[in-house]
C-alpha positions in Angstrom: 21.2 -50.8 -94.6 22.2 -52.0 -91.3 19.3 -54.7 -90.2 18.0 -53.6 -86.5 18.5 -56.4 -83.9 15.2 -56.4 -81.4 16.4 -57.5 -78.2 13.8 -59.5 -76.2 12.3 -56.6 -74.2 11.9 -54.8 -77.1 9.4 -57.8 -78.3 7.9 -58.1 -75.7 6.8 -54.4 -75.7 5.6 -55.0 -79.1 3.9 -58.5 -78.7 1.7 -56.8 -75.9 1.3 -53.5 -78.2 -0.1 -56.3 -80.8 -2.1 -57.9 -78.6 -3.6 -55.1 -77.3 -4.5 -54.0 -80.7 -6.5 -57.3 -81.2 -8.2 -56.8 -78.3 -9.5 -53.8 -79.0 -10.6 -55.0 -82.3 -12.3 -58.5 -80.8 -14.1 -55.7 -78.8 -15.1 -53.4 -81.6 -16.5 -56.9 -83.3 -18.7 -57.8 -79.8 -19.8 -54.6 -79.8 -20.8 -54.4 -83.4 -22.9 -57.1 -83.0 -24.8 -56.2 -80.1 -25.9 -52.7 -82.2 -26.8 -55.2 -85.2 -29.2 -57.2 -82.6 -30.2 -54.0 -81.2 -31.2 -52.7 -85.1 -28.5 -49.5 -84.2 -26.9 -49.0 -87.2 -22.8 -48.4 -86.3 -21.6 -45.4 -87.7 -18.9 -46.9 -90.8 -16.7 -44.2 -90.5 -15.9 -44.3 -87.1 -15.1 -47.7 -87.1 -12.5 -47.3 -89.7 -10.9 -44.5 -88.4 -10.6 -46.4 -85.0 -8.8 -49.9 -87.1 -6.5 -47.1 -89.0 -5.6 -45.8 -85.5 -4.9 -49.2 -84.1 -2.2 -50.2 -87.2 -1.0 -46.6 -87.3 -0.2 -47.6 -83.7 1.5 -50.5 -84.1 3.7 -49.4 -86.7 4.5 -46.4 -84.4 5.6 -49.1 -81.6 8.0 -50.9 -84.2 9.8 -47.9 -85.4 10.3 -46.3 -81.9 11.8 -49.7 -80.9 14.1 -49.3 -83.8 14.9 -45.7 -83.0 15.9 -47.0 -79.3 18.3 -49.7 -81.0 19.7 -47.0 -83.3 20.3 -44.8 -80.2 21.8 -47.7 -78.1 24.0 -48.7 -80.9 25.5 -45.3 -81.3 25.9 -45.0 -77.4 27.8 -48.3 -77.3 29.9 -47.6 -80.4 31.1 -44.0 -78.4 31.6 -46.2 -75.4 33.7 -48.0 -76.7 36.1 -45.1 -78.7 36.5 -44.1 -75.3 38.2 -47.0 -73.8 40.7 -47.2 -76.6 40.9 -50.8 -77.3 42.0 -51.2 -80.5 40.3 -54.1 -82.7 43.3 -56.3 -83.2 44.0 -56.4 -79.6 43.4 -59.4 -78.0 41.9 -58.5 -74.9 42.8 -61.5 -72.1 40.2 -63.3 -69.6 41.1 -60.8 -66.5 40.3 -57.2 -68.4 38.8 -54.8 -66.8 38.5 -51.5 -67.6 40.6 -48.9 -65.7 38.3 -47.8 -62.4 38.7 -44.2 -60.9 40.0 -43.9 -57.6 37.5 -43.4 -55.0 37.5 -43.9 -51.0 36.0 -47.1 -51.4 38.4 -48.5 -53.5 41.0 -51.1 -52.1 44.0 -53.2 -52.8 43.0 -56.7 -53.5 46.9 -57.8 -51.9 50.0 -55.7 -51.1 53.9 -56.0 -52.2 57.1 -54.6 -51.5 57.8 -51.3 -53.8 59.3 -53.3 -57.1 61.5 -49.9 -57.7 59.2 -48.9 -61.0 59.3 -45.9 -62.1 56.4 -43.7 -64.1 58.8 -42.0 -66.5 61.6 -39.5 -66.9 61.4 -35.6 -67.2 61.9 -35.4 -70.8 62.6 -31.2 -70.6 66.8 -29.8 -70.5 67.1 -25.7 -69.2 66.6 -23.9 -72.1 70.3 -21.7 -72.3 70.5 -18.6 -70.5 67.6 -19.6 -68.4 67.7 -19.8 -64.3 65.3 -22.0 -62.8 63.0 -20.2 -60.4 62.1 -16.3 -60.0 64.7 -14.2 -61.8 65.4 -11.6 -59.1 68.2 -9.3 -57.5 66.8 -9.2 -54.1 66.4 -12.8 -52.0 62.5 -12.1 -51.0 62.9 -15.3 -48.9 65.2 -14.6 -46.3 64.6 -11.3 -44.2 62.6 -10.6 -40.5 58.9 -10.1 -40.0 58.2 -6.5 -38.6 55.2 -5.5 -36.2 53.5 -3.3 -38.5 49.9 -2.4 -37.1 49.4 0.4 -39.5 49.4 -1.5 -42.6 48.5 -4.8 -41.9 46.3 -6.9 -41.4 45.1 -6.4 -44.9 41.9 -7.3 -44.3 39.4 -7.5 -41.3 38.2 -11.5 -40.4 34.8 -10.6 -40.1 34.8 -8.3 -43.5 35.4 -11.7 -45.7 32.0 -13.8 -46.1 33.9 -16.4 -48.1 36.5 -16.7 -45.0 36.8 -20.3 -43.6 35.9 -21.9 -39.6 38.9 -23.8 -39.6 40.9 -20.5 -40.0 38.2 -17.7 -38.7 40.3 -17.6 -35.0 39.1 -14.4 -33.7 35.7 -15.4 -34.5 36.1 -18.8 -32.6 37.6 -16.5 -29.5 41.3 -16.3 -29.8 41.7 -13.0 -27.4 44.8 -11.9 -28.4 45.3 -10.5 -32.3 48.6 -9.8 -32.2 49.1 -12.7 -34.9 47.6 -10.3 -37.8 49.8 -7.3 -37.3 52.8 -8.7 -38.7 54.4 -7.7 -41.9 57.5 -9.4 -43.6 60.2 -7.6 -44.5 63.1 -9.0 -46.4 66.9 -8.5 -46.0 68.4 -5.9 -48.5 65.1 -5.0 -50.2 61.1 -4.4 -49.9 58.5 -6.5 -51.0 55.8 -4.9 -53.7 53.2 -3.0 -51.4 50.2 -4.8 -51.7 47.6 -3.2 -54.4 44.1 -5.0 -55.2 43.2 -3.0 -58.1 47.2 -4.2 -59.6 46.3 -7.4 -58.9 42.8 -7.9 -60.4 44.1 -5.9 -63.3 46.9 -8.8 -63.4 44.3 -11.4 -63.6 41.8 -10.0 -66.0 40.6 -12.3 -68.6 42.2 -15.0 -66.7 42.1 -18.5 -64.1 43.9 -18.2 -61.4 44.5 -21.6 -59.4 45.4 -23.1 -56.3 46.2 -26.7 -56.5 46.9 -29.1 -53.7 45.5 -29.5 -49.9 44.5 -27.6 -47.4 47.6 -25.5 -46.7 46.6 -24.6 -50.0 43.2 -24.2 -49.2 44.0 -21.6 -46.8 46.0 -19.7 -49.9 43.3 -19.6 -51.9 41.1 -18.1 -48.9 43.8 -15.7 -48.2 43.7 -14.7 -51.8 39.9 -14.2 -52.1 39.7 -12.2 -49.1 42.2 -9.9 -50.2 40.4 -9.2 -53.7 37.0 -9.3 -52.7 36.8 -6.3 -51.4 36.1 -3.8 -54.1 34.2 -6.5 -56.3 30.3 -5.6 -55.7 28.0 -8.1 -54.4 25.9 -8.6 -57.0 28.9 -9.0 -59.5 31.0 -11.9 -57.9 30.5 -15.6 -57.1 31.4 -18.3 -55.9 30.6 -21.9 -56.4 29.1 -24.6 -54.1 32.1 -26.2 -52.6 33.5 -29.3 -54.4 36.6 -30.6 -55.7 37.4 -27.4 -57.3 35.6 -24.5 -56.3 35.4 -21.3 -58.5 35.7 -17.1 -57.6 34.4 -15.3 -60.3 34.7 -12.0 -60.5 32.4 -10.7 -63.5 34.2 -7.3 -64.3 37.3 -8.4 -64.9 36.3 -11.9 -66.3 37.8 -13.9 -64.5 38.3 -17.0 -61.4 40.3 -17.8 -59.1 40.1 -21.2 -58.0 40.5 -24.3 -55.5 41.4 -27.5 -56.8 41.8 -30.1 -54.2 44.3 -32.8 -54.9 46.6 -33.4 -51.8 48.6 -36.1 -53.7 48.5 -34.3 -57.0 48.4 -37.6 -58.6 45.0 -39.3 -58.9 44.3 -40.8 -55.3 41.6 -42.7 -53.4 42.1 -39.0 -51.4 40.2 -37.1 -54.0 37.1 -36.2 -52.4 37.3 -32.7 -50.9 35.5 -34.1 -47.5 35.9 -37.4 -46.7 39.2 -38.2 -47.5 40.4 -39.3 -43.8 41.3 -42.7 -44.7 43.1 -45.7 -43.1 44.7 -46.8 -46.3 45.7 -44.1 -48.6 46.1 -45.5 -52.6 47.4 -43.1 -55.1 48.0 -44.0 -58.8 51.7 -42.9 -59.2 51.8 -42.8 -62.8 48.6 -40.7 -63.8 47.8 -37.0 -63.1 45.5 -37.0 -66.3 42.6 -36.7 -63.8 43.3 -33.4 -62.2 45.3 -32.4 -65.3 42.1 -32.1 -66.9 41.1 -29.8 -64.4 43.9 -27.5 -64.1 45.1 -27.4 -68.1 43.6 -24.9 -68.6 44.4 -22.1 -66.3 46.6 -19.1 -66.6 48.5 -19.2 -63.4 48.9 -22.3 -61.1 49.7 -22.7 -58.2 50.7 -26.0 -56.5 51.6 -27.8 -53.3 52.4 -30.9 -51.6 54.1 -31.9 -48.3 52.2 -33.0 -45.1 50.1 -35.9 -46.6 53.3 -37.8 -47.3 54.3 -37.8 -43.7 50.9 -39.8 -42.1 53.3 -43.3 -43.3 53.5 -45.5 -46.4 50.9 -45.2 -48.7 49.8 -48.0 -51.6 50.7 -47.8 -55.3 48.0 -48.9 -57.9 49.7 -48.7 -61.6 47.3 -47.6 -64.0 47.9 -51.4 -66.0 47.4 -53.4 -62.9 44.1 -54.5 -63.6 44.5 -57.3 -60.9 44.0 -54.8 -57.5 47.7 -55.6 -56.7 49.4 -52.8 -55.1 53.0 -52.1 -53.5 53.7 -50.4 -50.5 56.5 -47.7 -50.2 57.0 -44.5 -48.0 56.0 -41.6 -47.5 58.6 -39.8 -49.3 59.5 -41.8 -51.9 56.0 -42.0 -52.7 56.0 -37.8 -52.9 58.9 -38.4 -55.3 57.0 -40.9 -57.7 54.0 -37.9 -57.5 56.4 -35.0 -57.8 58.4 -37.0 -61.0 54.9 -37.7 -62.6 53.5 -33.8 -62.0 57.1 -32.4 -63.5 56.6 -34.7 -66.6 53.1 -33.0 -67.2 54.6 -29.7 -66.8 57.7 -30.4 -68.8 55.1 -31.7 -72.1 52.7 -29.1 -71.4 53.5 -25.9 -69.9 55.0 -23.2 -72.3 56.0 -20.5 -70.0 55.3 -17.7 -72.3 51.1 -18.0 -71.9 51.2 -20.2 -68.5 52.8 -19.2 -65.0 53.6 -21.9 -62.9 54.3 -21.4 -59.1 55.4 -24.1 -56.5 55.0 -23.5 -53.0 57.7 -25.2 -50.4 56.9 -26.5 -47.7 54.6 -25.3 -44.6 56.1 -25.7 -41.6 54.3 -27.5 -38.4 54.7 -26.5 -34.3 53.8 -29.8 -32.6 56.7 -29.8 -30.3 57.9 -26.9 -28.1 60.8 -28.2 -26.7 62.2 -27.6 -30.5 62.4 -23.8 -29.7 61.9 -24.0 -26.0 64.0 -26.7 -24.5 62.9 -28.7 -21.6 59.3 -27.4 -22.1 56.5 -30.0 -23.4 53.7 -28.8 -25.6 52.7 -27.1 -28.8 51.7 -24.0 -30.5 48.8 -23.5 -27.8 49.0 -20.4 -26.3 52.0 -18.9 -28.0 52.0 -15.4 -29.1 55.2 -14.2 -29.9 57.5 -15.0 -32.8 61.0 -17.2 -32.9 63.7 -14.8 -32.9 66.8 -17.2 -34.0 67.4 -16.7 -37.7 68.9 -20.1 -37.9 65.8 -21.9 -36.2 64.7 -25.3 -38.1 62.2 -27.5 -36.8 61.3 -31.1 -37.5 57.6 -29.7 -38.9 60.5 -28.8 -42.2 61.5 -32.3 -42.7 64.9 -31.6 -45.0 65.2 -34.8 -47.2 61.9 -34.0 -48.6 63.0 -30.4 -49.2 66.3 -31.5 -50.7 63.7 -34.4 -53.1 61.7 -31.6 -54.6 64.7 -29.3 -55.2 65.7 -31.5 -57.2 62.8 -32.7 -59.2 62.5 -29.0 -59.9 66.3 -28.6 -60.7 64.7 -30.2 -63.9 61.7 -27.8 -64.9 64.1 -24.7 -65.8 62.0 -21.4 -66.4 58.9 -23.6 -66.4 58.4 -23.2 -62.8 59.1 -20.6 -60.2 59.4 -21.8 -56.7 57.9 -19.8 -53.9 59.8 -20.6 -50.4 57.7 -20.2 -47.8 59.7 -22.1 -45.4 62.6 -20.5 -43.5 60.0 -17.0 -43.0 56.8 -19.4 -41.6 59.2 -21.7 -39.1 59.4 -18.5 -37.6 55.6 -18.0 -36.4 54.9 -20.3 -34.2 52.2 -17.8 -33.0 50.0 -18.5 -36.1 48.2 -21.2 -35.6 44.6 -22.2 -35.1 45.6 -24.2 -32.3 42.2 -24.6 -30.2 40.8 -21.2 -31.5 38.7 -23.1 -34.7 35.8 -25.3 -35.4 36.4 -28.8 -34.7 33.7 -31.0 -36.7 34.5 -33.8 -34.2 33.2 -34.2 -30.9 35.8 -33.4 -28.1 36.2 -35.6 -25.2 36.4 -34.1 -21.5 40.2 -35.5 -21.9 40.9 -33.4 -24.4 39.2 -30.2 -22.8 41.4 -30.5 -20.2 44.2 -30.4 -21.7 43.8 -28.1 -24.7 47.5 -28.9 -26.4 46.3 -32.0 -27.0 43.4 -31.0 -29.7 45.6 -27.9 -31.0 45.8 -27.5 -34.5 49.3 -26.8 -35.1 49.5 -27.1 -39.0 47.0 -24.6 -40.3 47.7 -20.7 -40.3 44.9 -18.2 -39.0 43.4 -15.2 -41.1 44.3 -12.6 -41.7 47.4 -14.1 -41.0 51.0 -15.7 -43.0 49.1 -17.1 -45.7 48.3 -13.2 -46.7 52.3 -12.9 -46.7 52.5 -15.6 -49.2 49.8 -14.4 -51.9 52.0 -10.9 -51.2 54.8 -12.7 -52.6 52.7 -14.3 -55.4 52.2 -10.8 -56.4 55.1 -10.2 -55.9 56.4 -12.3 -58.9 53.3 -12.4 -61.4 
């Protein structure tokens, strides 16, 4: 049997529980022989009864101690499995164990990018196998149509779970032409949108959105378009967090918001304050989010606009020392994109999990990209860009031509959803001043409204609702 070491707290709770116990018996004595002087004769039994109570007490004190160590012990021991250190390891001065990271981590000093790499994609095409959605029609390319019969899909003020930051009619755009727009592609028609099809699709299963708040807006899209015939008292959602949960109790299932704008682990994690001067990612791990997402059916992931806010840091999950390197913004998306396609090369088996990817959003910060001479923004625009061929600098091509081919790699594993020729063209679609703005503006910026316009987001009901029509499109 295993002795029980008593650390020194431990002893001193049971030196006072013993000194205690002898106080009370010096008093029983001092009182016993004031009732002898007095002739009272102390009742025998009473006494004894009162000494068996003190050592029953004592020994009570010593065993829970030793319950407490057991505990402890067990606790440390599990601690310890955790970390995976094995014995014969020598473990040197400088360990530490591998810290989570937060926004208040930092880099303790900063070097050039030494070129390392997190690891190859290990998975080859399977033959006869096309990466991407196996279809005869090229959903992608085509013309949005004013349709103000079918669309908008849904009403704004119809959808309690809809979002401030993309609620515009409610934050007084006047005009709502924006909603009415339905795309049509080239040389065939997309799936007419049904919400009883679609919940039947996801019955007994997780849908999720993964990524930032592009894809934020997605998943708002998507939960205002099935909430609808779901009854109050049968549908959920929780608090919000760093992933947030639908549930829809009929058909058994979620659809969810994961928010990882890096997709890697990142001091950017938290779903609120993440605006941070130095932005640290951990190229080489996904295994935090992973353990999130795993699990669902259908995923569907994003990442673009983060990487182009300049260089961001690298912390190496074996860098115990705080020493980071510094490389750019895009070829730290292709260190995050390389580690994500490993994880879905070792772990995605297309036959139980769909995998989406969606391309690029497109941003409207400069009008003199559609309108030359002009200077300004999406502020105040209403109509849509007519030239099929129109690319602005919001689609930044080396980062499109990057992720092509990291997914060149992934086969059938992935389908890839291109949103970005059919958004550059709706320019109308934007927030731009018609949101809530959790900052205070300055009378600067109230003069001049282009100046505080939020060109990157899309208003709903809006072209997010065009790209969960594709989604369905292809489940």
């Amino acid at each position: 049997m295993r002795k029980i070491r008593i650390s020194s707290q431990h002893r001193l709770f049971l030196l006072l529980s013993v000194n205690l116990s002898l106080s009370l018996s010096l008093c029983l004595c001092r009182m016993m022989q004031r009732w002898h002087k007095k002739r009272t004769h102390f009742p025998l039994l009473a006494a004894l009864i009162f000494f068996v109570f003190i050592v029953c007490s004592i020994l009570y004190n010593e065993r829970s101690i030793q319950q407490i160590h057991q505990n402890l012990d067990h606790h440390v021991d599990d601690s310890l499995k955790k970390t995976s250190v094995p014995e014969s390891t020598t473990v040197p001065p400088n360990y530490s164990l591998p810290v989570v990271l937060d926004r208040f981590s930092t880099c303790r000093s900063t070097v050039k990018y030494s070129g390392r790499k997190a690891g190859k994609i290990v998975h080859r095409p399977e033959l006869g196998h096309q990466r991407g959605i196996e279809e005869s029609c090229d959903f992608f390319s085509g013309k949005w149509v004013f349709d103000n019969t079918s669309h908008p899909l849904y009403n704004e003020s119809d959808c309690p779970y809809m979002s401030d930051q993309l609620a515009c009619h409610k934050h007084g755009r006047p005009d709502l032409g924006y909603q009415y727009w339905r795309w049509q592609p080239r040389n065939c028609n997309l799936k007419r949108w049904n919400v009883t099809e679609m919940w039947e699709k996801l019955r007994g299963k997780r849908l999720m959105f993964v990524g930032d708040s592009l894809n934020r807006g997605q998943w708002i899209s998507m939960i205002c378009l099935l909430q609808s015939i779901i009854p109050a008292d049968k549908r959920s959602i929780s608090p919000n967090a760093a992933l947030t949960v639908f549930r829809a109790e009929e058909y058994n299932a979620t659809v969810e918001f994961l928010w990882a704008p890096l997709l890697v682990e990142s001091n950017s994690d938290d779903p609120v304050n993440h605006r941070l001067d130095e932005r640290i990612m951990r190229p080489d791990s996904v295994l935090k989010h992973a353990s999130q997402w795993e699990q669902a059916d259908i995923l569907v992931f994003n990442t673009y606009l983060w990487w182009r806010q300049g260089p961001v840091k690298l912390l190496w999950s074996s860098e115990t020392n705080g020493i980071c390197e510094e490389i750019d913004g895009l070829g730290g998306m292709e260190l995050a994109m390389e580690a994500w396609a490993s994880w879905v090369a070792s772990n995605v088996n297309p036959l139980k999990k769909r995998v989406f990817f969606v391309t690029t959003s497109p941003t409207h910060l400069w009008s003199r990209e559609w309108e030359p001479r002009s200077e300004g923004n999406c502020y105040n625009e209403k109509t849509l860009i007519i030239d099929e061929a129109y690319w602005g600098s919001g689609s930044d091509l080396p980062t499109m031509r990057m992720v092509e081919k990291v997914l060149s790699n992934l086969s059938s594993k992935v389908s890839v959803i291109n949103i970005t020729q059919l958004t550059e063209y709706r320019k109308d679609g934007h927030p731009s001043i018609y949101r809530k703005f959790w900052e205070t503006l300055s009378p600067e910026q109230l003069s001049n409204p282009a100046s505080y316009s939020d060109c990157i987001h899309w208003c709903l009901p809006g072209v997010p609702d065009v790209w969960n029509e594709l989604l369905f499109q292809f489940l």
